[in-house]
C-alpha positions, 0 to 999 in steps of 0.5 A, spaced: 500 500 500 503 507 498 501 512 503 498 518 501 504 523 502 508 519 496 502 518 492 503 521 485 496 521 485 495 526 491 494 534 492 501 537 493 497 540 499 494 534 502 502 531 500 505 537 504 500 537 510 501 529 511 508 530 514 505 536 518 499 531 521 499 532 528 499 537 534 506 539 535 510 537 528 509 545 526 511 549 532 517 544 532 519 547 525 518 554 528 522 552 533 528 550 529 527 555 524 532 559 529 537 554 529 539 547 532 536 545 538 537 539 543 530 535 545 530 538 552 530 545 549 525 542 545 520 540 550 522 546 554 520 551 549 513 547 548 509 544 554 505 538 555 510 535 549 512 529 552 518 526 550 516 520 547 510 524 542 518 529 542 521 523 539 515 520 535 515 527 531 522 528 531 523 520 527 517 522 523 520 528 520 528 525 520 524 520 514 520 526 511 527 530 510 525 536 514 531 534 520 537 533 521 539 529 527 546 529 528 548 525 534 555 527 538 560 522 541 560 524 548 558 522 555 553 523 556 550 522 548 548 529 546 543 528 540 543 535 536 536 537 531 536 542 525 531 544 519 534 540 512 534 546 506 527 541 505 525 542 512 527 551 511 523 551 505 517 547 507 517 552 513 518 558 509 512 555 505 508 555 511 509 563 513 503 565 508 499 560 511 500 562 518 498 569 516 492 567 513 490 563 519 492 569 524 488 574 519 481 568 521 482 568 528 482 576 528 475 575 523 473 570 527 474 574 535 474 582 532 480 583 534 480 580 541 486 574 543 483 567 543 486 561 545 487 554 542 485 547 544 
């Protein structure tokens, strides 16, 4: 069975919205749009992520091409994150999205802050 984001047969939006499925995959992307970051900085920056949804999100990504896991040989292991050129560029696509989304919720709330589940 072929999956949906490598089906030629799909959208390119529903092919490009299929790797960023899911609660945290975007605000990862953000976060590592500013550079590298170890996974307790990750978790840090964003709460209520669990380590093993952070690692589960990160996996899937890595097989997507969108990060770059570089792991050093040290005691402790120190285990590095960072956007591939892939990762940048579906990032960079994402800005007009989140522009129109922010200008929904300004739509939606006349201006007033709204909090997200």
């Amino acid at each position: 069975m072929t999956h949906r984001r490598h089906d030629p047969n799909v959208c390119g939006v529903t092919a490009a919205i299929s790797v960023i499925d899911g609660k945290w995959k975007t605000s990862l992307l953000w976060l590592l749009e500013d550079g590298p970051r170890r996974p307790a900085e990750l978790r840090r920056r964003l709460p209520g992520l669990s380590e093993k949804v952070l690692t589960q999100a990160l996996r899937e990504m890595e097989t997507d091409g969108l990060v770059h896991r570089e792991v050093y040989d040290v005691l402790p292991p120190k285990t590095v994150y960072s956007l591939t050129g892939f990762g940048r560029d579906l990032a960079e696509a994402l800005g007009p999205l989140s522009d129109w989304g922010h200008r929904r919720l300004d739509r939606m709330t006349g201006g007033r802050p709204v909090s997200l589940p």
